[in-house]
matplotlib code that plots the C-alpha trace (Angstrom):
import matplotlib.pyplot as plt

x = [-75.1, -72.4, -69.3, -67.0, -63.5, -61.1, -58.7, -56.1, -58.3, -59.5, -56.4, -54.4, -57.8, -57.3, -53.7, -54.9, -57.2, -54.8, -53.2, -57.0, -56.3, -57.1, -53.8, -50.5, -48.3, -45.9, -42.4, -40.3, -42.5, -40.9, -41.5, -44.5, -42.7, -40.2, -43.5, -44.9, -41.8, -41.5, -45.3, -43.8, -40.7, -42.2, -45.4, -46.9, -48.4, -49.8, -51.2, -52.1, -56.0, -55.7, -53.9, -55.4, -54.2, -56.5, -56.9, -55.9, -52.5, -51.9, -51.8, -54.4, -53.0, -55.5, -53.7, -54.5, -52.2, -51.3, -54.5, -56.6, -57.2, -58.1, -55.8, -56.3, -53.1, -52.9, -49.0, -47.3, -46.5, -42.6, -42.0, -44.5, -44.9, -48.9, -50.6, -53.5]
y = [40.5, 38.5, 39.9, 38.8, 37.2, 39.6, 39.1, 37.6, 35.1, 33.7, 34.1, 31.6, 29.2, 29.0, 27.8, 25.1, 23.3, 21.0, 20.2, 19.0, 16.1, 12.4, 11.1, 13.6, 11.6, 9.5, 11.1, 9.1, 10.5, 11.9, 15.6, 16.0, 18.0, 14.8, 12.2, 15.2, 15.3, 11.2, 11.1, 13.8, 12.3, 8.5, 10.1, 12.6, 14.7, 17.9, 19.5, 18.4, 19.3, 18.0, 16.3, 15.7, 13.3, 10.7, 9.8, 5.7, 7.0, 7.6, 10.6, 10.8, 12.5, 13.4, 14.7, 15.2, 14.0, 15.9, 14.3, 15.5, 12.0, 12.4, 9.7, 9.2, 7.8, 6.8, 7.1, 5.8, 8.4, 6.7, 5.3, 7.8, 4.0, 3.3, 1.5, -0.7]
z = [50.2, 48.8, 47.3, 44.5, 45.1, 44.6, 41.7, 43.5, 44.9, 42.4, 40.3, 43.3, 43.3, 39.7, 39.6, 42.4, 40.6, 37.8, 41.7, 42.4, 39.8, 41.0, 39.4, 38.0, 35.8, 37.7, 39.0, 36.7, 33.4, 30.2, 30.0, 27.0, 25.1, 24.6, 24.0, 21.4, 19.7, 19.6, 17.6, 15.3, 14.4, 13.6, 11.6, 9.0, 11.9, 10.2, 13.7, 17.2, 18.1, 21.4, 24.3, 27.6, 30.8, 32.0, 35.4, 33.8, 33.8, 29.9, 27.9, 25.6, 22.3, 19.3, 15.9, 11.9, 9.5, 6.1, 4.5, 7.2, 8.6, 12.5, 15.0, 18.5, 20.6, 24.1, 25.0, 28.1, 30.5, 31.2, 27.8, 24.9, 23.5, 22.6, 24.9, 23.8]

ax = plt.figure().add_subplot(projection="3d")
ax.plot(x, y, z, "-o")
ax.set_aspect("equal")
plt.show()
């Protein structure tokens, strides 16, 4: 018979696996919060629908703008510049 994980278990396995990631953004990276604020401030950013790290090493950053047009950024980890 097998048994459940207890709560706490699988609470603690949980919070492991974003440690299980092939590549964390490097130690001298800007906080997100300070890239996020960067797209805001040089655009007409009406929400964020998603943002996501890829194992490449860039932050993959998808937004709408006040006229509903969808853009997809990939920002540098160190400088929130666009990579190409």
């Amino acid at each position: 018979m097998r048994r459940a994980l207890p709560l706490s278990a699988a609470l603690a396995l949980s919070l492991a696996l974003p440690a299980l990631a092939d590549v964390a953004p490097p130690a001298d990276a800007l906080p997100l919060s300070e890239i996020l604020a960067q797209v805001e401030a040089s655009g007409d950013v009406a929400y964020f629908e998603e943002v996501e790290w890829d194992d490449d090493g860039y932050w993959e950053v998808e937004y709408r703008r006040a006229d509903g047009a969808k853009v997809e950024l990939k920002l540098d980890p160190v400088t929130g510049e666009t990579r190409r």
